[in-house]
N, C-alpha and C positions, 0 to 999 in steps of 0.2 A: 621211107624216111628220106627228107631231101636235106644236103649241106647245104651251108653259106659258106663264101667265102668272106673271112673276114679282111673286107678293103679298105686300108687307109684312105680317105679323103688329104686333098692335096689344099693349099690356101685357099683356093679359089671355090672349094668346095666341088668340082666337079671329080671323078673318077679319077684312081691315081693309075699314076706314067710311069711309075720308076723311081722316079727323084722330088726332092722337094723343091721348090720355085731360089731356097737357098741353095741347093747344091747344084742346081744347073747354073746361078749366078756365080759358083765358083770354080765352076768346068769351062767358062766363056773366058773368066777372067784366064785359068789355066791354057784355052788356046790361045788369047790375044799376047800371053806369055811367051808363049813359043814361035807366035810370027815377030814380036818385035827382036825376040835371040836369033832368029833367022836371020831379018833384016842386018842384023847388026853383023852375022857370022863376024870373019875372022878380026875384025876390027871388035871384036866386043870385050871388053876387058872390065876386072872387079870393083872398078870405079864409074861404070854402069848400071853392074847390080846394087851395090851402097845404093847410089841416088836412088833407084827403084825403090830400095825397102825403104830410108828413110822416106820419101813420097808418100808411102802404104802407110808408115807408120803414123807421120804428121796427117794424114787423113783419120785417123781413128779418133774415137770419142775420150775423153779424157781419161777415165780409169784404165781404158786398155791402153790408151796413148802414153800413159805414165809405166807400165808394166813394162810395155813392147821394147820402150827405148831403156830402159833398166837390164832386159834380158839383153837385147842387140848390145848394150854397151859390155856384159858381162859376155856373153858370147865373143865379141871382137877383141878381148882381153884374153881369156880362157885361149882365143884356138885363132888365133888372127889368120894360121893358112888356110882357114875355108873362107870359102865365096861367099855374102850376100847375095840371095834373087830372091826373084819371087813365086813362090809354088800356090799354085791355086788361090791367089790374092792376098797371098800372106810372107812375111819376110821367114823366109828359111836360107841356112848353110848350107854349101856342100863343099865335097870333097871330090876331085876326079870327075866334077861333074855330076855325083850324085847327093840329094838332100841327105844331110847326119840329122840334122836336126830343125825344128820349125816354130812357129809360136800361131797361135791360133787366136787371134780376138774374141774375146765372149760374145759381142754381135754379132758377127760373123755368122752362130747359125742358133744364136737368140740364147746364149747358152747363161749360167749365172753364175761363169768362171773362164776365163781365159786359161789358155793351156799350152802348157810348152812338150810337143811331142819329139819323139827320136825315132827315124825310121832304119833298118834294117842293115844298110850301112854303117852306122853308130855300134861301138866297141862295148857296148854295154851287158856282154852276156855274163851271167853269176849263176851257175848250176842250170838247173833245166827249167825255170822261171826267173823273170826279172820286167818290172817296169819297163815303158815304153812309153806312159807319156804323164803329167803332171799336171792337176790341177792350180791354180795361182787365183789368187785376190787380192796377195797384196805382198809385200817382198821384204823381208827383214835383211838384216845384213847377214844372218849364217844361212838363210834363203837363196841369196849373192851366192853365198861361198859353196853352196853344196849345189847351184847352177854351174858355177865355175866348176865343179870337180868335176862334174859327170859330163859336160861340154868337153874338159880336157879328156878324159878318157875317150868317150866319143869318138872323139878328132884324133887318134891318135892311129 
């Protein structure tokens, strides 16, 4: 009896590498991240990351473009002591230096929701399970409000 391996093919249709042709476009973006944080070391301050994210943001297509800057504004309200940058081509916060939280464009990797994640640093533990990241389409005002909570807890 012989196995197959079942292999994903990659866009291009030849044999897969690892990653998809989007998630190496977001590991590139991710080091060109870190040589311009370099370049910039000790002269780099949060009114270099702003400009980065909103740049990232005004680059996106209208649906995400309308979410991104609804969260960033709820975000920057919620928890103004974190930072704007940009973590693998997308505007996220941190704290100390490390991302609380991030938003994810639904392009980004062809998705048919945009997403606002929290990584690990984020204050959000509730027993021995809890959320980590949230779907979005489209933002009510108690949508606003229950971003703003969990960004302030996050950030805290």
């Amino acid at each position: 009896m012989t196995t197959t391996k079942n292999t994903p093919k990659t866009d291009a249709g030849a044999g897969y590498d690892g990653f998809t042709a989007d998630e190496r476009a977001a590991m590139k973006d991710h080091a060109l991240e870190l040589k311009s944080a370099g370049r910039r070391g000790a002269k780099a301050s949060a009114a270099d990351g702003e400009a980065d994210v909103l740049a990232k943001i005004a680059e996106m297509d209208d649906a995400d473009r309308l979410l991104a800057q609804r969260v960033h504004t709820v975000v920057r309200t919620a928890a103004p002591h974190l930072t704007p940058k940009l973590w693998y081509g997308m505007p996220a916060y941190a704290r100390d230096g490390k991302i609380v939280c991030f938003f994810q464009s639904a392009a980004k990797f062809k998705a048919r929701y945009a997403t606002l994640g929290f990584n690990d640093p984020a204050n959000l533990d509730e027993g021995t399970m809890w959320p980590t990241a949230f779907a979005l389409t489209a933002l009510s005002a108690a949508d606003e409000q229950r971003i703003a909570d969990l960004v302030a807890r996050a950030a805290a």
